[in-house]
FIBA-510519 format. One record per atom (N, C-alpha, C, CB): y, z, x. Coordinates in steps of 0.02 Angstrom, whole numbers, padded with zeros to 5 digits, always signed. Atoms other than C-alpha are relative to their C-alpha. Glycine has a CB too. Layout:
YZX/...
end
This chain:
-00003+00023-00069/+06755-02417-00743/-00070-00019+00024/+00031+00054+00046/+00062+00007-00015/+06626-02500-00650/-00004-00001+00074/-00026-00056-00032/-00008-00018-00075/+06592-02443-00478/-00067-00047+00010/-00003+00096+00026/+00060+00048-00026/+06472-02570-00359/-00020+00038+00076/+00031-00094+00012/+00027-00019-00081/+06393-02490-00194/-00030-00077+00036/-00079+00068-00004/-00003+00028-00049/+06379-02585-00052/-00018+00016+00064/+00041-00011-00001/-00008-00063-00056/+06311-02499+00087/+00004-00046+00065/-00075+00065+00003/+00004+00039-00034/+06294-02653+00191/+00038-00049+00001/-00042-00010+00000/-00036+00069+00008/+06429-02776+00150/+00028-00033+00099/+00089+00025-00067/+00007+00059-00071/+06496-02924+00264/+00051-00024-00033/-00073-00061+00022/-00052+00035-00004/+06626-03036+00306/-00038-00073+00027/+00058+00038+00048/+00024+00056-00001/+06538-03212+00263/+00056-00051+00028/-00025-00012-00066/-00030+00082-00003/+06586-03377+00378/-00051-00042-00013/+00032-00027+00071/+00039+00053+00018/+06541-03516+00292/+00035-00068+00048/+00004-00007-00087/+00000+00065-00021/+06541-03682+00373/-00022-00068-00028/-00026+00004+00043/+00000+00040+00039/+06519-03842+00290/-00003-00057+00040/+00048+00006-00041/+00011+00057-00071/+06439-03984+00413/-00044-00050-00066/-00068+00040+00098/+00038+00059+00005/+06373-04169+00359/-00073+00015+00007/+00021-00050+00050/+00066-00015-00003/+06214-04131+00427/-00007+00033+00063/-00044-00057-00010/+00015-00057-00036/+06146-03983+00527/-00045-00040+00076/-00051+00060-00058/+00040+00010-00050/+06068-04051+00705/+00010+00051+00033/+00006-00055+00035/+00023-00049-00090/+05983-03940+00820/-00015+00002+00048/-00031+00030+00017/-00009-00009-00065/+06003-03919+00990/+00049-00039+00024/-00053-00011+00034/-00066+00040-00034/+06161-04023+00986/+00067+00039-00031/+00002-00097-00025/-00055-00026+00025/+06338-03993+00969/+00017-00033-00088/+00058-00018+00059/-00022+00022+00073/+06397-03987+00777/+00069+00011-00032/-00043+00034-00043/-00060-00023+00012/+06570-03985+00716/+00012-00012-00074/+00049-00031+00045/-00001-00026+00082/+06612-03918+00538/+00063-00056-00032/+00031+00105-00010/-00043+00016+00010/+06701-04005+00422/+00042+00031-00038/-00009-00040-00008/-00036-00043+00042/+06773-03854+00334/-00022+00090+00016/-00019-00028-00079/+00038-00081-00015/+06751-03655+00366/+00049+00038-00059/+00014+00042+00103/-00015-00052+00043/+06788-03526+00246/-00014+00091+00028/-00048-00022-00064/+00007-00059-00017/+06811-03331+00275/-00004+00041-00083/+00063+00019+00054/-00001-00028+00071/+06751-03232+00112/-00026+00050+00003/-00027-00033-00050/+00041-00067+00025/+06695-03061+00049/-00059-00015+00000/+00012+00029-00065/+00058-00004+00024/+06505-03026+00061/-00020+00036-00016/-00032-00011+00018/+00033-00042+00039/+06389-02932-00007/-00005+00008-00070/+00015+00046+00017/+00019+00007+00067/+06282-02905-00167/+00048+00040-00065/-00071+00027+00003/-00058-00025+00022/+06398-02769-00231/+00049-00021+00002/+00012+00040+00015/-00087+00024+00004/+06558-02835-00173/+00010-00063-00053/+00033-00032+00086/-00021+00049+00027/+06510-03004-00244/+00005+00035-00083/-00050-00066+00017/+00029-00027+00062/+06466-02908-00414/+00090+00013-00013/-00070+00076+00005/-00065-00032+00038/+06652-02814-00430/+00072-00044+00027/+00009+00094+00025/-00054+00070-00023/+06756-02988-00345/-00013-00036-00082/-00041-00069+00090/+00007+00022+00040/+06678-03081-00503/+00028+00025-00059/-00045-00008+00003/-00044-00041+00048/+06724-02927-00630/+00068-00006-00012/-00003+00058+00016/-00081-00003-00028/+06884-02911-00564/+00044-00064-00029/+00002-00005+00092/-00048+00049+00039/+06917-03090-00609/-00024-00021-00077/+00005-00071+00045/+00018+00002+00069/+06837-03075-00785/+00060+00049-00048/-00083+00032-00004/-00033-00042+00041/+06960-02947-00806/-00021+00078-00015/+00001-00033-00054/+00051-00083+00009/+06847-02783-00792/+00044+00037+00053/-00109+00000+00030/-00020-00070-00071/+06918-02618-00698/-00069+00009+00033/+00030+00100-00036/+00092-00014-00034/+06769-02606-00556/+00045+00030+00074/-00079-00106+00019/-00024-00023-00050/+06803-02514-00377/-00059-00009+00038/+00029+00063-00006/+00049+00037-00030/+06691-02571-00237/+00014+00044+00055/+00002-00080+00006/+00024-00063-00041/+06608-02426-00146/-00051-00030+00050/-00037+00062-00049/+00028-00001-00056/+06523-02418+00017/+00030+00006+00080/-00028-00048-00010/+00014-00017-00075/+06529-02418+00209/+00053-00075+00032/-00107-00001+00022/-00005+00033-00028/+06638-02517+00324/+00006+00013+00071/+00031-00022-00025/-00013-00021-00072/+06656-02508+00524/+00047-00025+00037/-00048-00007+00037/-00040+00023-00060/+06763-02567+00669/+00055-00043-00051/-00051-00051+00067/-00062+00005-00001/+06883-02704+00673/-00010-00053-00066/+00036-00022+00075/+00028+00044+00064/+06775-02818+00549/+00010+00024-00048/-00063-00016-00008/+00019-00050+00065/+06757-02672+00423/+00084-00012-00025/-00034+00104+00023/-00061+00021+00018/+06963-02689+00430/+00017-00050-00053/+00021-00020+00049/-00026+00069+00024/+06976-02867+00403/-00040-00007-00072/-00019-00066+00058/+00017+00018+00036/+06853-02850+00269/+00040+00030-00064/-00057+00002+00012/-00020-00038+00045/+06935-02709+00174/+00080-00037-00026/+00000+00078+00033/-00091+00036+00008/+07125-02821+00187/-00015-00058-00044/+00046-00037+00086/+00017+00071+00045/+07028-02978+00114/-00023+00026-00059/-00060-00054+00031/+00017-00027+00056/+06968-02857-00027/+00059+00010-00038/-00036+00055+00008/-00040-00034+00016/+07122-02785-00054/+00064-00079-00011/+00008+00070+00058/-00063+00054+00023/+07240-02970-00050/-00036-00040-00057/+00030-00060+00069/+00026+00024+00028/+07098-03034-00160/+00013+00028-00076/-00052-00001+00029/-00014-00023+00043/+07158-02901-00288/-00075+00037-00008/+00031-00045-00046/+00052-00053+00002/+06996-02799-00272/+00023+00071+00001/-00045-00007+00057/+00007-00062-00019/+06996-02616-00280/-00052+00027+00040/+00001+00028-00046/+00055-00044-00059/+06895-02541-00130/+00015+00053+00032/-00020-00035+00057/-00024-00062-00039/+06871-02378-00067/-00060-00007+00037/+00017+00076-00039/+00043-00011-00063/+06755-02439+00080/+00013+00070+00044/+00014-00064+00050/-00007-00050-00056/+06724-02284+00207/-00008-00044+00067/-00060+00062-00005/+00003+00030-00044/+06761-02309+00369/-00055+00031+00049/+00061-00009+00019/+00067-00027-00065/+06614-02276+00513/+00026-00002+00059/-00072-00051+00013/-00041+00021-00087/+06674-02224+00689/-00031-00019+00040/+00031+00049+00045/+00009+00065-00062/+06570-02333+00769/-00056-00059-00032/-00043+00038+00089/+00020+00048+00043/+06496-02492+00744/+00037-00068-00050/-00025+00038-00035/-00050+00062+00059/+06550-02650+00654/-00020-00027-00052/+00021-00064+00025/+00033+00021+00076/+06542-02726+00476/-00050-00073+00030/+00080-00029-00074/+00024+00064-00029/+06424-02885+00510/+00023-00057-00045/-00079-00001+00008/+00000+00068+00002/+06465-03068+00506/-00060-00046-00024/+00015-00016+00060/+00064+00035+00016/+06357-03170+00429/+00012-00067-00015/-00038+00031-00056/-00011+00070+00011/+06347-03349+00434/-00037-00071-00026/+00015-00009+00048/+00007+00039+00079/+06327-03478+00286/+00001-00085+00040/+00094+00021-00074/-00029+00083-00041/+06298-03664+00356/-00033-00011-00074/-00044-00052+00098/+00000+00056+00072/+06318-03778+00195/-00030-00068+00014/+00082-00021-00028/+00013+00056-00013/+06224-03933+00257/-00032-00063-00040/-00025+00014+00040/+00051+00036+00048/+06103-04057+00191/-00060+00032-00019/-00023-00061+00028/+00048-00068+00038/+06005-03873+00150/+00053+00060+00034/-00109+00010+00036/-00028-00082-00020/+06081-03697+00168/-00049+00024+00041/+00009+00057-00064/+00035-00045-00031/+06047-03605+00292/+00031+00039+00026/-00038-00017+00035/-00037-00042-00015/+06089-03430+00342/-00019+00048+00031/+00023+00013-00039/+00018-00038-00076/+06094-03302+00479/+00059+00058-00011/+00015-00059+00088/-00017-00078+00006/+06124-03120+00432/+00003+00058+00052/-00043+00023-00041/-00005-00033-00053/+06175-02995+00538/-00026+00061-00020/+00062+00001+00028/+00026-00071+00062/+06129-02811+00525/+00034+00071-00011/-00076+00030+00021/-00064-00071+00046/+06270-02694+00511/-00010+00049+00034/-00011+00034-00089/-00006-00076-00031/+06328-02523+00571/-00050+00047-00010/+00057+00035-00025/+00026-00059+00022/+06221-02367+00568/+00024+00039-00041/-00009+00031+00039/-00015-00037+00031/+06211-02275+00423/-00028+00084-00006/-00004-00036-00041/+00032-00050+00001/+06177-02087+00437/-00004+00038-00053/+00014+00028+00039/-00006-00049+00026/+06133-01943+00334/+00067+00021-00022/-00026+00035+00035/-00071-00027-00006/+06316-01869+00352/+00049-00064-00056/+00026+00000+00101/-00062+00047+00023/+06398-02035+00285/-00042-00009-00061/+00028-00077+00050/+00017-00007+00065/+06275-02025+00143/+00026+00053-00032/-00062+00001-00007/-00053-00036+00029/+06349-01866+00089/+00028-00004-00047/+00035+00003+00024/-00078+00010+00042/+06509-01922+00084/+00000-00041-00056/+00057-00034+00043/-00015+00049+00049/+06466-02062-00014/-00035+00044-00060/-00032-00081+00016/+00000-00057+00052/+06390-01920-00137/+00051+00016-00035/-00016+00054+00024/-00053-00042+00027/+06531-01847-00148/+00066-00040-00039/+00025+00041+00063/-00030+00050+00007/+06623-02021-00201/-00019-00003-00082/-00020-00056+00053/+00036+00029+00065/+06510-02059-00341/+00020+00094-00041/-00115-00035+00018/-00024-00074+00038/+06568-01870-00418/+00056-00012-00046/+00027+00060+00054/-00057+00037+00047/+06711-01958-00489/-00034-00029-00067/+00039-00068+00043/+00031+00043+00054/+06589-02054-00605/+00002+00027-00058/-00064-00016+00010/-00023-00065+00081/+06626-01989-00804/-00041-00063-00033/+00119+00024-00043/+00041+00023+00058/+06532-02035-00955/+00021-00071-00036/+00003+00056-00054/-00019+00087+00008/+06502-02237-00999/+00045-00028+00065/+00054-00016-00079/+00003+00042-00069/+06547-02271-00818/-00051-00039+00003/-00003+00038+00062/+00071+00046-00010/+06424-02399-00752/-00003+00001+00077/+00004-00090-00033/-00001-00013-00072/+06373-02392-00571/-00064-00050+00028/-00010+00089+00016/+00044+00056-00022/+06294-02550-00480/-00022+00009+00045/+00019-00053+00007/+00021-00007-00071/+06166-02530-00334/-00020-00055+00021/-00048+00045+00014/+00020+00047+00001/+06144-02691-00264/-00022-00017+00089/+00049-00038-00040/+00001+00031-00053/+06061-02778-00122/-00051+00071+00057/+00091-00026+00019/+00052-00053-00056/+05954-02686+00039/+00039+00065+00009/-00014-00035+00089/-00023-00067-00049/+05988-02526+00140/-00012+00002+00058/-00025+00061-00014/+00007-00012-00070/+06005-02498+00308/-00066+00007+00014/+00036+00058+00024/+00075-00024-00024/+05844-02454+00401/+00018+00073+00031/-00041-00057+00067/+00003-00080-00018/+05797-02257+00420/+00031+00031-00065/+00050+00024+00076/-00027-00035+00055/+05883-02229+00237/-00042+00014-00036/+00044-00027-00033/+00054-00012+00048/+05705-02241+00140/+00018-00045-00058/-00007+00077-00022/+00001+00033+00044/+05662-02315-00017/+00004+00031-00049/-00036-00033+00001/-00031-00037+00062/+05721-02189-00126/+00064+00021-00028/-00019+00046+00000/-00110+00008-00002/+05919-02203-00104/+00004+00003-00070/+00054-00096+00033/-00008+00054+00068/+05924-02312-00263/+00006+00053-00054/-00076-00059-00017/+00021-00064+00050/+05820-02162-00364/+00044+00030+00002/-00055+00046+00012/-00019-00073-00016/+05926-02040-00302/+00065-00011-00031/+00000+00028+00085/-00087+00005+00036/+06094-02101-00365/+00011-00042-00053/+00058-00030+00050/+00014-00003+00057/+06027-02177-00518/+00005+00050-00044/-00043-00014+00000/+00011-00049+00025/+05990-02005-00549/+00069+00035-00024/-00040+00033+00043/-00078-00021-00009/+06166-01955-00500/+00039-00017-00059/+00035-00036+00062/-00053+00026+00033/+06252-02086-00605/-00032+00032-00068/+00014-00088+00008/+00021-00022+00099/+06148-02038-00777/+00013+00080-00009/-00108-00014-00029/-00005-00063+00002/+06175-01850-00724/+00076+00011-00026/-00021+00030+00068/-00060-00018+00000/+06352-01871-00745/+00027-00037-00094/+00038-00036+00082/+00013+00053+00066/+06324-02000-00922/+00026-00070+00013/+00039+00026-00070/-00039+00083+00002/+06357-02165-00849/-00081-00038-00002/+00065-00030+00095/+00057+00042-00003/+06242-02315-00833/+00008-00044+00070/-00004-00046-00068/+00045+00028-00096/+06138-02369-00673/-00035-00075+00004/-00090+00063+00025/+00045+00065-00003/+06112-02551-00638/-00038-00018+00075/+00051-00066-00020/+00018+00031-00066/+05995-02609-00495/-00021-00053+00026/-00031+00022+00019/+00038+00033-00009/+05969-02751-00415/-00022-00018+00085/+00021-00043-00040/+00041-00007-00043/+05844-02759-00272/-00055-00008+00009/+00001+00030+00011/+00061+00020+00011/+05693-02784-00214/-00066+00048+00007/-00002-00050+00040/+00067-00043-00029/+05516-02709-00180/+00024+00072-00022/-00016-00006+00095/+00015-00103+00024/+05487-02502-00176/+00089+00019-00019/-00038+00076+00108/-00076-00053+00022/+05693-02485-00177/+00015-00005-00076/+00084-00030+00043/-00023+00034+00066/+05692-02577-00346/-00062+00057-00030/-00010-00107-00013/+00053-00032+00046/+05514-02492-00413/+00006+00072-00009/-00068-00012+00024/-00018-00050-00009/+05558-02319-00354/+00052+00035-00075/+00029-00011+00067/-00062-00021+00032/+05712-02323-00473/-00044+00023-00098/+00074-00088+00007/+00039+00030+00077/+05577-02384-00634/+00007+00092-00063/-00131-00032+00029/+00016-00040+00022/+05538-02198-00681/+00060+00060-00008/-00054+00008+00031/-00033-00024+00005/+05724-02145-00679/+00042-00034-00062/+00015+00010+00056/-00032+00028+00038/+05753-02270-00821/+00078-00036-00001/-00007+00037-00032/-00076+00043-00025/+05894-02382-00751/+00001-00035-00083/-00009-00080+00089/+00008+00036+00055/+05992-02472-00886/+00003-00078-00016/+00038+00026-00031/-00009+00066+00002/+05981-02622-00813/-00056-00010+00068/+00088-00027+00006/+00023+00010-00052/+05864-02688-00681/+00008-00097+00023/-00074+00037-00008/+00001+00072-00013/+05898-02888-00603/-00043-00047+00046/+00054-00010+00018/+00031+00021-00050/+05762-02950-00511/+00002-00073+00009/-00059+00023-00004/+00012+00067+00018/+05732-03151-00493/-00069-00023+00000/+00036-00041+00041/+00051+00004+00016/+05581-03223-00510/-00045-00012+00041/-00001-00029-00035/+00016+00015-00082/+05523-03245-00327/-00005+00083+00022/+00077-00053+00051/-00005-00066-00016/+05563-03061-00313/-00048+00030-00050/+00072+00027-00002/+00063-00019+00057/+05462-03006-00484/-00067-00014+00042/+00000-00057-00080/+00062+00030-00043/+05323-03105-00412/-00042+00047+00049/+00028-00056+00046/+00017-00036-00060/+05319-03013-00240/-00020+00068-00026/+00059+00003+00054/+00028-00090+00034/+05307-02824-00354/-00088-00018-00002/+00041+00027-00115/+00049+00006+00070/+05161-02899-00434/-00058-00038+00058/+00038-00064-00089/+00010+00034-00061/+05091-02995-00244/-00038-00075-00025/-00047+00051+00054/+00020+00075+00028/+05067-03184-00347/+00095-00024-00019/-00071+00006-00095/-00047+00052+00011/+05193-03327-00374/-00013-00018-00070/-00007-00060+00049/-00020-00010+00072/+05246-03327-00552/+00020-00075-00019/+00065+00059-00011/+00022+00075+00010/+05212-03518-00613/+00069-00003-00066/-00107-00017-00031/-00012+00019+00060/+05266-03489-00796/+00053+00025-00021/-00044+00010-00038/-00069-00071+00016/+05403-03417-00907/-00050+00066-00039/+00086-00035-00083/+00052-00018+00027/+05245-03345-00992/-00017+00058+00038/-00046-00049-00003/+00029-00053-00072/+05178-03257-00820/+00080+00050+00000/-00018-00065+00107/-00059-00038-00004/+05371-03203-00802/+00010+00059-00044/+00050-00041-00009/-00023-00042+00078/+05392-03108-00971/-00080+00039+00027/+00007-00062-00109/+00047-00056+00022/+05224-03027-00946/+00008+00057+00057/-00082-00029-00006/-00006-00034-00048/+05271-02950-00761/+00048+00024-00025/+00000-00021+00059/-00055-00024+00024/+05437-02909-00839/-00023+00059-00031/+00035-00045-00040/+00009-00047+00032/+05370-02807-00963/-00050+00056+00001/+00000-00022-00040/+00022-00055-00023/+05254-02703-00849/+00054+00044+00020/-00043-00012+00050/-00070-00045-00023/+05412-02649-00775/+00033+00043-00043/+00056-00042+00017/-00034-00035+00045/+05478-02604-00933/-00020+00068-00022/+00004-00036-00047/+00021-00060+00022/+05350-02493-00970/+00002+00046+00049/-00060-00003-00027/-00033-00066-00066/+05384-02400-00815/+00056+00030-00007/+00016-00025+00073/-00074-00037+00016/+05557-02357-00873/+00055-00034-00001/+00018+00051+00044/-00049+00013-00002/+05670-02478-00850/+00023-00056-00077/+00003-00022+00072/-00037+00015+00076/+05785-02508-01003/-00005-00064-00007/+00079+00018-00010/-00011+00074+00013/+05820-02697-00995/-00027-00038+00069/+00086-00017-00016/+00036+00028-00064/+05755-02797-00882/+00033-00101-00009/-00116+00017-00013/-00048+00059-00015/+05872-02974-00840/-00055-00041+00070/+00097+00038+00031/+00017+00057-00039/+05775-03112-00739/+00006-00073-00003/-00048+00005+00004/-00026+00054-00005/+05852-03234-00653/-00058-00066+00030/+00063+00017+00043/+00057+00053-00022/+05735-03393-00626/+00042-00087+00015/-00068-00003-00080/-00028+00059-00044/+05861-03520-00540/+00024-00051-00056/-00062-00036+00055/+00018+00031+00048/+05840-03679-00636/-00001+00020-00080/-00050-00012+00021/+00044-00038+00052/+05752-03606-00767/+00029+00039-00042/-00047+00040+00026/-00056-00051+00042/+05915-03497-00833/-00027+00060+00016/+00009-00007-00088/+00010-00115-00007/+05859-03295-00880/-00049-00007-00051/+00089+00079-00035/+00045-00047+00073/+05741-03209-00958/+00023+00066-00007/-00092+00014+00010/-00032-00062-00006/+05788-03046-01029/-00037+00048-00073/+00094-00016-00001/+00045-00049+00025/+05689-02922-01102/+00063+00091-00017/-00079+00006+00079/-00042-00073+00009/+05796-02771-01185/-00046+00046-00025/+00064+00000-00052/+00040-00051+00037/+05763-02614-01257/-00026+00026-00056/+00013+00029+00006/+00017+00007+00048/+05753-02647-01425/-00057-00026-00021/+00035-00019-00017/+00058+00035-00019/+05609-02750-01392/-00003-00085-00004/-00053+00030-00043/-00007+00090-00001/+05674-02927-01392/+00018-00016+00046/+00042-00039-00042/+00014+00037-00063/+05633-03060-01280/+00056-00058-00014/-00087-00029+00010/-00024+00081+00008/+05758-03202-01257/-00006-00025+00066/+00082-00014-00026/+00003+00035-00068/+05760-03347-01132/+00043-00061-00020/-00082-00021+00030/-00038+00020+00003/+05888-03435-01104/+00025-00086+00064/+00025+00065-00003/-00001+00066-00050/+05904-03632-01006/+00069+00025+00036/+00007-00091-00045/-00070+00004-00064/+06035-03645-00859/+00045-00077-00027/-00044-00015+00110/-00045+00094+00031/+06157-03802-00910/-00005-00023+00068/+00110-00006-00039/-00006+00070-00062/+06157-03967-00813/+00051+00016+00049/+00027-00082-00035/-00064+00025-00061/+06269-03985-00646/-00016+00001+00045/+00058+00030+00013/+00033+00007-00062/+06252-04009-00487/+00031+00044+00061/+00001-00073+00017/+00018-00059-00017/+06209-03862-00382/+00023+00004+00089/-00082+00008-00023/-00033-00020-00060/+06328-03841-00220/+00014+00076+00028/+00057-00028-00007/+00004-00076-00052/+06308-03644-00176/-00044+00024-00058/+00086+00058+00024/+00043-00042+00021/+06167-03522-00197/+00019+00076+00024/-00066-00025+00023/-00004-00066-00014/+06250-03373-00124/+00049+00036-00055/+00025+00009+00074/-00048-00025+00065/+06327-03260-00262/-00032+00008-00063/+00057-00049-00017/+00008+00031+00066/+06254-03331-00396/-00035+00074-00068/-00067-00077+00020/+00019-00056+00047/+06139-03190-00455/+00028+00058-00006/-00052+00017+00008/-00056-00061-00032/+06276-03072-00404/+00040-00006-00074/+00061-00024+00091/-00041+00037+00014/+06376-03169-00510/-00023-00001-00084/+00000-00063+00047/+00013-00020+00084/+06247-03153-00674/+00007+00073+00005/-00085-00022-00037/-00016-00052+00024/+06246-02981-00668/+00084+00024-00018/-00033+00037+00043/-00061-00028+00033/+06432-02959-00674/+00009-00027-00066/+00062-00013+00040/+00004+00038+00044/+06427-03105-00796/-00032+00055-00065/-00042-00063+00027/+00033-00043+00055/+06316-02995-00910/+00028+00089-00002/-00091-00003+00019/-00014-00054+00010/+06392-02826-00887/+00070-00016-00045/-00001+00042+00064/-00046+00028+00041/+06540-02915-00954/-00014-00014-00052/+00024-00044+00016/+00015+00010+00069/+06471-02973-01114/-00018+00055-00040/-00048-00044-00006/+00057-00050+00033/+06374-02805-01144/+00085+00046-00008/-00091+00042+00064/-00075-00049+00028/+06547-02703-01127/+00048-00028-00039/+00048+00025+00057/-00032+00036+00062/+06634-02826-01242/-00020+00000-00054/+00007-00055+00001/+00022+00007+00089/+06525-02837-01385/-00070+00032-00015/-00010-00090-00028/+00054-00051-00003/+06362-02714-01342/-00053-00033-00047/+00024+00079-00025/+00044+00042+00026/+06262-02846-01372/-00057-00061+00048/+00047-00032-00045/+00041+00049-00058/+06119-02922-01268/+00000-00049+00011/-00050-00007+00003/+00022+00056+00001/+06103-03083-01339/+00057-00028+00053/-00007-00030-00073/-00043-00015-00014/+06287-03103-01306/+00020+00011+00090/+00001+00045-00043/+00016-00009-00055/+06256-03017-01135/-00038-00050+00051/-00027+00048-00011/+00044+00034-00055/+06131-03142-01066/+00063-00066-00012/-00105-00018-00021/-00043+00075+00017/+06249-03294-01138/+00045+00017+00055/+00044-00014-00088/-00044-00012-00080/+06387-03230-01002/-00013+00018+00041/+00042+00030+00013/+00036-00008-00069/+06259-03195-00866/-00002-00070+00016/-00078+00036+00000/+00014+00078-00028/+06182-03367-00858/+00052-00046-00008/-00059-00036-00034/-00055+00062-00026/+06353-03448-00879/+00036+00016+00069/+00067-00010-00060/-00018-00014-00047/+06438-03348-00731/-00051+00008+00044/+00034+00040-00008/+00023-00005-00029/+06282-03363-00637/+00010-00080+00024/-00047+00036-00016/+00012+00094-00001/+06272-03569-00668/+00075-00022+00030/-00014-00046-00100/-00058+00011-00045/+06481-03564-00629/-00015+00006+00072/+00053+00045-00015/+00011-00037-00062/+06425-03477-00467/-00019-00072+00043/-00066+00069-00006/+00032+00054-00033/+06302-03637-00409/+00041-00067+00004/-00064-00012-00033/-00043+00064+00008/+06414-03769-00477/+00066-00006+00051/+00026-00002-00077/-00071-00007-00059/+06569-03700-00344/-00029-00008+00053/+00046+00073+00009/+00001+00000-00065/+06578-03690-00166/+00012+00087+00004/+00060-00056+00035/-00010-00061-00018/+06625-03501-00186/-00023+00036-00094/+00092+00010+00040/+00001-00021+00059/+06618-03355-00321/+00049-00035-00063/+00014+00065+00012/-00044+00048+00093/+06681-03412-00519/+00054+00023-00003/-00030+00018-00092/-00051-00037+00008/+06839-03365-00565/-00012-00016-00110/+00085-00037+00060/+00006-00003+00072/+06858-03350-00766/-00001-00058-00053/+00046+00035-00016/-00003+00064+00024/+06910-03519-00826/-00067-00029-00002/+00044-00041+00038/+00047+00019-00033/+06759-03593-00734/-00069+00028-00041/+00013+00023+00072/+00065-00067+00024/+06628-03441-00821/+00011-00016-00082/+00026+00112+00028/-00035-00001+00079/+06737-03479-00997/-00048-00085-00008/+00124-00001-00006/+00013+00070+00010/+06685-03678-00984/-00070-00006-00005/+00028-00045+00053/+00063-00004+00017/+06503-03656-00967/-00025+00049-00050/-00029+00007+00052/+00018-00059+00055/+06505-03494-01080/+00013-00048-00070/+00062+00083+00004/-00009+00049+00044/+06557-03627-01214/-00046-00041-00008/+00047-00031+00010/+00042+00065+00010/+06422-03756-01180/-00093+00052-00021/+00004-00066+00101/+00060-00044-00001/+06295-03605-01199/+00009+00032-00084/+00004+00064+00074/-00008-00040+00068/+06353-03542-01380/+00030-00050-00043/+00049+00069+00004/-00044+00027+00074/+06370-03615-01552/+00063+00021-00030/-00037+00011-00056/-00083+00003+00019/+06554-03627-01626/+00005+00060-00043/+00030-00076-00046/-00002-00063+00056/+06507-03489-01767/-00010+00044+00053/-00062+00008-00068/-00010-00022-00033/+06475-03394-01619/+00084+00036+00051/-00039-00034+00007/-00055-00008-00039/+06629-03424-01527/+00063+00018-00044/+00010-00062+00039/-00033-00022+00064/+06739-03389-01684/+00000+00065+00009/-00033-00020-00066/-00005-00080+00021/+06664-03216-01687/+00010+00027+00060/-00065+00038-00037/-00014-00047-00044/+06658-03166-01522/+00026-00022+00052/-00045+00035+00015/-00034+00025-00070/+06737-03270-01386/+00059+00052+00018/+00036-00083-00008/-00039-00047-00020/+06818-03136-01285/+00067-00047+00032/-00042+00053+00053/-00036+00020-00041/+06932-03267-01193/+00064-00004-00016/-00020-00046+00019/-00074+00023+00026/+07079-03311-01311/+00049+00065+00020/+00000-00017-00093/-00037-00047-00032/+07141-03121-01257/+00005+00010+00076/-00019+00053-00025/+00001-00011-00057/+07129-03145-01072/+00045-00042+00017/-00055+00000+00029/-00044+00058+00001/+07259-03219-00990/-00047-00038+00076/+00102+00027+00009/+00038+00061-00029/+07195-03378-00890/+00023+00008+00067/+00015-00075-00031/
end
């Protein structure tokens, strides 16, 4: 099973306008209501790869509802908590002639409702995997992450994080077995703009020596770099297409790659179904669904490859 925290999710409207003018009236030519958040997007993607995942965290009021019903007709498993006061936030996605987006900031999370969510993650059993993705409230600290890293390996599962700054570095010395930063985010650890794939791989692998097992960076364009624990480096191009959504996407390699790694416990393997369900991700208007993740996972692997391990011919479509 693969459980995803969420402590902040959302109920994304997207809108979809010709072109964005400001200070006038603008009328959409399409709106969408979808699951958000870094976790949620992480165990929506699973889910349609075919993985058992349950999508943990926090919801509130009447939003937190609507979000938990769109989880639940989407065929998600969620055991959001509910908060008695406060609402899940709205966040809104304008698709124009550039993205642009306007985040809200969510219910209060206390002490008390951390806990409970303690007491959630107790369920977790050996070769579980447990995803921490995305910010934290404000007043939670920057040691959350650590702390239930700790949790998940205490129990024998595996801890992926992806995040940024002290919540992400904090985790380094608890040996996560996965860490996903992008390369804009690497950068900022390190306080320089990371030019090369060269510069990339070498910030990567300070990290590593801090503790974290594998280390997956996403660089847009540019495909992944991915640094495991064995000590091999691969890097991997993004395929051609043309690039209509950026939200998800890296959400979207990590499920992509937890999928390959629990199919065939194999990195290379692993990054090949990151950067295709990351590249599905950009090429849609919304998250991939499997077909979509299968068609670029093909244009990314040689045929002797796909012979031996194409997981797809057992999934049904």
């Amino acid at each position: 099973m693969v459980y995803t925290v969420t402590l902040n999710p959302s109920l994304d409207y997207v809108v979809h306008l010709e072109r964005l003018e400001k200070g006038a009236l603008n009328r959409t030519q399409a709106e969408e209501i979808q699951c958000g958040g870094k976790g949620v997007n992480v165990s929506v993607v699973l889910s349609r790869l075919g993985v058992d995942t349950t999508a943990l965290g926090f919801a509130a009021g009447f939003t937190g509802m609507a979000l938990k019903d769109l989880l639940r007709q989407t065929g998600i498993n969620e055991d959001l908590m509910l908060l008695p006061q406060g609402h899940t936030r709205i966040n809104l996605k304008i698709k124009a002639q550039e993205e642009t987006e306007i985040n809200a900031q969510g219910p209060e999370i206390t002490h008390e409702h951390l806990v409970q969510l303690m007491e959630q993650l107790k369920r977790l059993q050996k070769g579980d995997v447990l995803v921490l993705a995305g910010s934290v409230p404000k007043g939670l600290g920057d040691t959350l992450y650590a702390d239930l890293v700790e949790m998940a390996q205490e129990k024998g599962g595996l801890a992926v994080v992806d995040a940024e700054g002290a919540l992400l570095t904090n985790t380094l010395e608890c040996r996560p077995f996965l860490i996903k930063p992008n390369h804009l985010e690497l950068g900022h650890i390190f306080g320089k703009t990371l030019k090369t794939k060269e510069e990339v791989e070498q910030c990567a692998q300070l990290l590593q020596k801090k503790g974290a097992r594998n280390i997956l960076v996403s660089m847009a364009a540019e495909g992944a770099l991915l640094l495991d624990e064995n000590g091999s480096v691969y890097h991997l191009d993004a395929p051609v297409g043309t690039v209509k959504n950026s939200v998800g996407a890296g959400d979207s390699m990590v499920a992509g790659f937890l999928f390959g790694w629990l199919k065939w416990k194999n990195y290379f393997h692993a990054l090949c179904m990151g950067v295709a369900a990351g590249s599905a991700c950009a090429f849609s208007r919304e998250l991939p669904f499997c077909e979509q993740i299968e068609n670029i996972f093909q244009t990314l692997t040689s045929k002797k490859m796909k012979e031996k391990t194409d997981p797809f011919h057992k999934m049904e479509k």
